[in-house]
Backbone as JSON Lines, residues from 0, in Angstrom:
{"i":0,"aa":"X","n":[0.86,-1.17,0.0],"ca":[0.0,0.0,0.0],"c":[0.9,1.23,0.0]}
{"i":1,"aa":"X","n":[0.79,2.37,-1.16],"ca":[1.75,3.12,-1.37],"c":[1.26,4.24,-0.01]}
{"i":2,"aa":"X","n":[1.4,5.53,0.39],"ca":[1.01,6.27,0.65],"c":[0.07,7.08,0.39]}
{"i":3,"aa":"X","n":[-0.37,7.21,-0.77],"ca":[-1.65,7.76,-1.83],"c":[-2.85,7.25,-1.6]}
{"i":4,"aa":"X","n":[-2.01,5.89,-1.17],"ca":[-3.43,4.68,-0.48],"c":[-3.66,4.14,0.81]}
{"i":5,"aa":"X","n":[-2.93,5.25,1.56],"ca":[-3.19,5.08,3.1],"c":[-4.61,4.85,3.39]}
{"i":6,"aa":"X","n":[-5.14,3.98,4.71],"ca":[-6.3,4.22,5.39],"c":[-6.91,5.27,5.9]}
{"i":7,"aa":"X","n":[-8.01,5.17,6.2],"ca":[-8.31,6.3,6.98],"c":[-8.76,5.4,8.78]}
{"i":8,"aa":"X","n":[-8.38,6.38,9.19],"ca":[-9.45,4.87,10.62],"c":[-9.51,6.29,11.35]}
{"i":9,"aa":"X","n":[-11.15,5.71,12.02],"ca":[-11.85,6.6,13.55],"c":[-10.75,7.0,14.48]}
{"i":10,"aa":"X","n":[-10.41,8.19,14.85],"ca":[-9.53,8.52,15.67],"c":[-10.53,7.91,17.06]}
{"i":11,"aa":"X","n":[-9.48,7.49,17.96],"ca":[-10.02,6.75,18.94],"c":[-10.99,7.81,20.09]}
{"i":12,"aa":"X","n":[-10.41,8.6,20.04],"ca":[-10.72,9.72,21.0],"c":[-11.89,10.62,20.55]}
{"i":13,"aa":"X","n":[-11.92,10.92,19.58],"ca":[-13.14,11.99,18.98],"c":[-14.34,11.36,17.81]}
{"i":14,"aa":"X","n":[-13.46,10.47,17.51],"ca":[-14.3,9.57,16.46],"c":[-14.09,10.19,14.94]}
{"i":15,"aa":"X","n":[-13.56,11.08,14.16],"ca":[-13.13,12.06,12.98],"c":[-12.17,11.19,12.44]}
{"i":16,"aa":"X","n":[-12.53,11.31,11.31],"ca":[-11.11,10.39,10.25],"c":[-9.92,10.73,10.6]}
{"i":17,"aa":"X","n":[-8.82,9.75,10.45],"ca":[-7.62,10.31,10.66],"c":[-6.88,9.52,9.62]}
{"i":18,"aa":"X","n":[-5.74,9.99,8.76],"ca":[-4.85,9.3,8.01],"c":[-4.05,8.44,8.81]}
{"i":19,"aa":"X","n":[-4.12,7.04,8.32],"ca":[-3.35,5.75,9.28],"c":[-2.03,5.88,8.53]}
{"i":20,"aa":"X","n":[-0.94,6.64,8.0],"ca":[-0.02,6.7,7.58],"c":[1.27,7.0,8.51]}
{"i":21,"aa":"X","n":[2.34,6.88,8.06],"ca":[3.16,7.55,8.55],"c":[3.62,9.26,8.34]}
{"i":22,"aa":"X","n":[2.74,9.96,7.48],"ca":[2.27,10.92,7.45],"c":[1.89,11.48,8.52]}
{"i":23,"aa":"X","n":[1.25,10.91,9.38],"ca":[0.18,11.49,10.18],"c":[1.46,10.8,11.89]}
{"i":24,"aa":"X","n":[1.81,11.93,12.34],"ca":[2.71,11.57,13.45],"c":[1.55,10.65,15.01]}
{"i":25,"aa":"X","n":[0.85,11.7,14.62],"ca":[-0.21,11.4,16.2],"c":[-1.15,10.1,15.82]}
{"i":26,"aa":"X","n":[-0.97,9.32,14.7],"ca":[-1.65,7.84,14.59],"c":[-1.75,7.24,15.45]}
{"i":27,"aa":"X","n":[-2.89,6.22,16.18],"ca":[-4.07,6.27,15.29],"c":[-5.14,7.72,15.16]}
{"i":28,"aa":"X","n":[-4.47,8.83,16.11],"ca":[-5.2,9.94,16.48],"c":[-5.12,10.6,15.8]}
{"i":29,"aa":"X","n":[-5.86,11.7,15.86],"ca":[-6.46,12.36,14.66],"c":[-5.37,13.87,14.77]}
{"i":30,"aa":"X","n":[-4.89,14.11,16.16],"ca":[-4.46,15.32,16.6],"c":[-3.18,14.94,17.74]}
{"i":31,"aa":"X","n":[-2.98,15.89,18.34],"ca":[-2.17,16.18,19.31],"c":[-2.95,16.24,20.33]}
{"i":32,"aa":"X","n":[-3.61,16.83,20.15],"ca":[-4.72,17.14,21.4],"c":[-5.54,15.83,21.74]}
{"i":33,"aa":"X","n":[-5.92,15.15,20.4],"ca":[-7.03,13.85,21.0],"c":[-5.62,12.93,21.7]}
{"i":34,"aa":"X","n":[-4.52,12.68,21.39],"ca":[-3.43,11.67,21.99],"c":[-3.07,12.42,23.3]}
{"i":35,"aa":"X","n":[-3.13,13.24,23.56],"ca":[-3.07,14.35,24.69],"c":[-4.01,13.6,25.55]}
{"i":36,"aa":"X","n":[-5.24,13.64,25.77],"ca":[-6.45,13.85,26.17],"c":[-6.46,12.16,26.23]}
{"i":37,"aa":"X","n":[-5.85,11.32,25.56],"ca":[-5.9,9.44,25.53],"c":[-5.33,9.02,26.95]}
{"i":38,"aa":"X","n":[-3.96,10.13,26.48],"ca":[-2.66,9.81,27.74],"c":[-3.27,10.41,28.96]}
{"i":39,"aa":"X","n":[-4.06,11.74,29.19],"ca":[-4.51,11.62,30.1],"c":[-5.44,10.79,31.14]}
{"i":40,"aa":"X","n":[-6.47,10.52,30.11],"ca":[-7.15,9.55,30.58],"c":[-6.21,7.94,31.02]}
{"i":41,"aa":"X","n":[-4.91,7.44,30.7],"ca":[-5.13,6.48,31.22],"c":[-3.72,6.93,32.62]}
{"i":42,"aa":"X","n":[-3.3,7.86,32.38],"ca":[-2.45,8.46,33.39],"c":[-3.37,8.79,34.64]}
{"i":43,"aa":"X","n":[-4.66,9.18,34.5],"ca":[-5.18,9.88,35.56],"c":[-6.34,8.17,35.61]}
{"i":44,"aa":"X","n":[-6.07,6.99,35.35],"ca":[-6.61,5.34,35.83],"c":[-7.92,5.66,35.6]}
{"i":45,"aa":"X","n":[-8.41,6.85,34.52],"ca":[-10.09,6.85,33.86],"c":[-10.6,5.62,33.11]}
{"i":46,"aa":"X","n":[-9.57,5.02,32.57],"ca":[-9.37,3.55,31.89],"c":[-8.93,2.58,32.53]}
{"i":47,"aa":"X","n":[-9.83,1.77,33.19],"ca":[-9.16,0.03,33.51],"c":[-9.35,-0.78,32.6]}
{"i":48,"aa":"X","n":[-8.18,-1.84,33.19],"ca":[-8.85,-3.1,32.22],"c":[-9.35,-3.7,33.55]}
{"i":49,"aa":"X","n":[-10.66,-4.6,33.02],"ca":[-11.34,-5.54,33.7],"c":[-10.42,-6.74,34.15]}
{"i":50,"aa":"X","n":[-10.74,-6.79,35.84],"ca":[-9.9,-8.26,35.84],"c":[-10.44,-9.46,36.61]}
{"i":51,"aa":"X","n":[-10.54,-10.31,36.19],"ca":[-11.62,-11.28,36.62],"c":[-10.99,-11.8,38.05]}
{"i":52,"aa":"X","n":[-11.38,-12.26,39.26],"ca":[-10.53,-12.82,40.36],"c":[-9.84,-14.04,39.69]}
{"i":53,"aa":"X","n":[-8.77,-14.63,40.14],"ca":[-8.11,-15.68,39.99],"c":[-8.06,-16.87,40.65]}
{"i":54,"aa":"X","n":[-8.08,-17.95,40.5],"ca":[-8.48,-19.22,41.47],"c":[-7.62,-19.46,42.44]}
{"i":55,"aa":"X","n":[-6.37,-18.64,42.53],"ca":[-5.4,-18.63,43.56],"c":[-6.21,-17.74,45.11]}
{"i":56,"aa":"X","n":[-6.87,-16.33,44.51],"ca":[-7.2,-15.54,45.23],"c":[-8.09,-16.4,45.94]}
{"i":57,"aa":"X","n":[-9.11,-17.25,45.47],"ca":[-10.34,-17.34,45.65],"c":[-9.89,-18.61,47.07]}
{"i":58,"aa":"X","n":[-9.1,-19.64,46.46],"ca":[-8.43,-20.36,47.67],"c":[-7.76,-19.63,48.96]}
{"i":59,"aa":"X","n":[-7.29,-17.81,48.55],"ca":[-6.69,-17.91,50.18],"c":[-7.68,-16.93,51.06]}
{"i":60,"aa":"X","n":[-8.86,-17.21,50.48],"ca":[-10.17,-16.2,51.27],"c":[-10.82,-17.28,51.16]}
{"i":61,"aa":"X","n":[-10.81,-18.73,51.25],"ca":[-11.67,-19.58,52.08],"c":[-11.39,-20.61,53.05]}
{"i":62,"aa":"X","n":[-12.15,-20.61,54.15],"ca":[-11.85,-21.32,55.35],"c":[-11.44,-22.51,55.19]}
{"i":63,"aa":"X","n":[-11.37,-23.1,55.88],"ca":[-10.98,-24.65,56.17],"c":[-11.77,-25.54,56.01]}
{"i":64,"aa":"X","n":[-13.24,-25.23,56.54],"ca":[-14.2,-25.6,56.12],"c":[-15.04,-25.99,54.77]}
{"i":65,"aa":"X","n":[-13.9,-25.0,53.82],"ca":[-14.54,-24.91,52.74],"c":[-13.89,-26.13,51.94]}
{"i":66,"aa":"X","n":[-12.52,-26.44,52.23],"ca":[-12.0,-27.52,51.23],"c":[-12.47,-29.19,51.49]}
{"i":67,"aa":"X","n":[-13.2,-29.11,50.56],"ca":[-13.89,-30.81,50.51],"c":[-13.04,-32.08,50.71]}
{"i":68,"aa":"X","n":[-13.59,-33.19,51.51],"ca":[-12.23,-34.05,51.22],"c":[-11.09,-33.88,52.13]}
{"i":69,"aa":"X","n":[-10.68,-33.12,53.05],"ca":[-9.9,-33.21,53.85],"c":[-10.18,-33.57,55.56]}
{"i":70,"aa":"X","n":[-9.47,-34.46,55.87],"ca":[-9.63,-34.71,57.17],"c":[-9.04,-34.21,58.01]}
{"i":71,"aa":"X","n":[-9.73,-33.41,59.1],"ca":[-9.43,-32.65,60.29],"c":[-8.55,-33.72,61.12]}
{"i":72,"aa":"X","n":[-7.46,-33.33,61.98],"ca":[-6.77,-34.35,62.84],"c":[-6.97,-33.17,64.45]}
């Protein structure tokens, strides 16, 4: 794909076309300001990722009671 035939893709931040080239420094963003305004948001933790509990966690928050199969001495 030459340059003439760059993409265009949704700037993530404002939603406005943006050239997916190397033309375009602030890719996939449309601006300075929308990559500005990205970094803030995940600098200031406005963006998580979801995290599911883990089966490690879930074993050291249950009693003794809870593990099946073991005999008390």
């Amino acid at each position: 794909m030459t340059e003439s035939q760059s993409r265009q893709v949704k700037c993530p931040q404002c939603g406005r076309l943006a050239l997916y080239s190397t033309e375009n420094p602030f890719r996939p963003f449309c601006s300075e300001r929308c990559r500005l305004i990205d970094l803030g948001e995940w600098a200031s933790e406005s963006y998580r990722i979801p995290v599911k509990d883990s089966s490690s966690d879930a074993l050291t928050s249950m009693d003794d009671d809870d593990y099946p199969g073991e005999d008390k001495h």
